[in-house]
C-alpha positions as CSV (number, residue, x, y, z in Angstrom):
1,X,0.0,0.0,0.0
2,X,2.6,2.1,0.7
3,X,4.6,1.6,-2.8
4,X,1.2,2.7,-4.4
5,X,1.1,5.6,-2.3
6,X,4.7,6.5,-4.0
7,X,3.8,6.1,-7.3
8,X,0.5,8.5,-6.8
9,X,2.7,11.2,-5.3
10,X,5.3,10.7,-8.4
11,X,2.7,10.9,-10.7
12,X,1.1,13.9,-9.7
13,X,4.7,16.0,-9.2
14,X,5.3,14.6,-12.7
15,X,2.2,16.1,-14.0
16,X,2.5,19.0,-11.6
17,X,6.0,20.0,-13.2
18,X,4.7,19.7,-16.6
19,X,6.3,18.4,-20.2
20,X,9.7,16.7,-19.0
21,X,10.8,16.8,-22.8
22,X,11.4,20.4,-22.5
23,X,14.7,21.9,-21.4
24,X,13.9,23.4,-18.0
25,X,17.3,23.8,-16.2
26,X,18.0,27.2,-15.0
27,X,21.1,27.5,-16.9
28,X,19.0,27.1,-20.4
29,X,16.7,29.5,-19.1
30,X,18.7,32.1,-18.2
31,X,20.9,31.6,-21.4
32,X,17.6,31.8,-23.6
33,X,16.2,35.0,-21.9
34,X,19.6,36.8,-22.7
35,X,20.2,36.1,-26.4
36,X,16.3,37.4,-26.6
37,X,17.7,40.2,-24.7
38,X,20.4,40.6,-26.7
39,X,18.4,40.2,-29.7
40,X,15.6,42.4,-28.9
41,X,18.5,45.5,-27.8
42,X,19.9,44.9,-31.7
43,X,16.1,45.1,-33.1
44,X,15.3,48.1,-31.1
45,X,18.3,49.8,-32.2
46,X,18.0,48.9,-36.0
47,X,14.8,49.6,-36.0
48,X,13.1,51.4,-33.5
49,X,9.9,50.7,-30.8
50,X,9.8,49.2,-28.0
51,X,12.3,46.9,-26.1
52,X,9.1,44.8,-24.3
53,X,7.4,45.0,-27.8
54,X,10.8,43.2,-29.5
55,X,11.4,40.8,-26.4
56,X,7.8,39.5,-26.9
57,X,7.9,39.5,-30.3
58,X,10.7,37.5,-30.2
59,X,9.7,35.2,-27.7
60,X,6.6,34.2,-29.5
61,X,8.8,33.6,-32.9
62,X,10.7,31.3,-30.3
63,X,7.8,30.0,-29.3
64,X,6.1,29.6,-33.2
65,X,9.5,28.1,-34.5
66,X,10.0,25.5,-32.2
67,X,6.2,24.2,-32.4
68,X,6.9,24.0,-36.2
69,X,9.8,22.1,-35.5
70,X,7.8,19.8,-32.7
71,X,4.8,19.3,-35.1
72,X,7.0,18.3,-38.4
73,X,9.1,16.0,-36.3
74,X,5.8,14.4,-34.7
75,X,4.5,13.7,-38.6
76,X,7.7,12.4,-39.8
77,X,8.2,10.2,-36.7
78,X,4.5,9.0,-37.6
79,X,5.4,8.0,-41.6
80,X,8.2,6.2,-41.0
81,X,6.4,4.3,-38.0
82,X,3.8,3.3,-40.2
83,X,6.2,2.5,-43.0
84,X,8.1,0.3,-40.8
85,X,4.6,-1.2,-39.6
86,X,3.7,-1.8,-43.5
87,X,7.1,-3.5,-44.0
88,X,6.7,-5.9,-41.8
89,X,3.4,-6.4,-42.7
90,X,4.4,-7.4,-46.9
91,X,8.0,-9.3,-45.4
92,X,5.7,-11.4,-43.5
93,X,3.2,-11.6,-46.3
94,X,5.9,-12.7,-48.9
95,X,7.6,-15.2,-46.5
């Protein structure tokens, strides 16, 4: 009863501290917030406006880009999982 118990708790920290498959260390967080700082000074002094306007912006490209990047690796992971699925299917149809 007890080991159950421990398995209830881990699962709701693990659901409490959200998506594991994202970096979260402080160290990648702190590094990311200043290259959009850094960033978002050179934008605002090409161009003009507002440092907060630039840091957002930036963040939500960040934030569009790597969705992009999640989404297309999610469909290719899918095609070549079914391909590999169909594969097998014909090998062990021909055999």
């Amino acid at each position: 009863m007890h080991k159950k118990n421990v398995v209830i708790m881990k699962t709701a920290r693990e659901i409490h501290n959200g998506n594991k498959n994202r970096l979260n260390l402080p160290l990648h967080k702190l590094f990311g917030w200043s290259v959009r700082l850094i960033l978002s000074g050179f934008c605002w002094s090409l161009y003009g406006g507002s440092l907060l306007a630039w840091f957002i912006g930036l963040w939500l490209v960040k934030e569009l880009i790597t969705d992009v990047i999640r989404f297309a690796w999610g469909c290719l992971v899918s095609i070549l999982s079914f391909a590999v699925v169909v594969g097998i299917i014909i090998w062990l149809l021909i055999l």
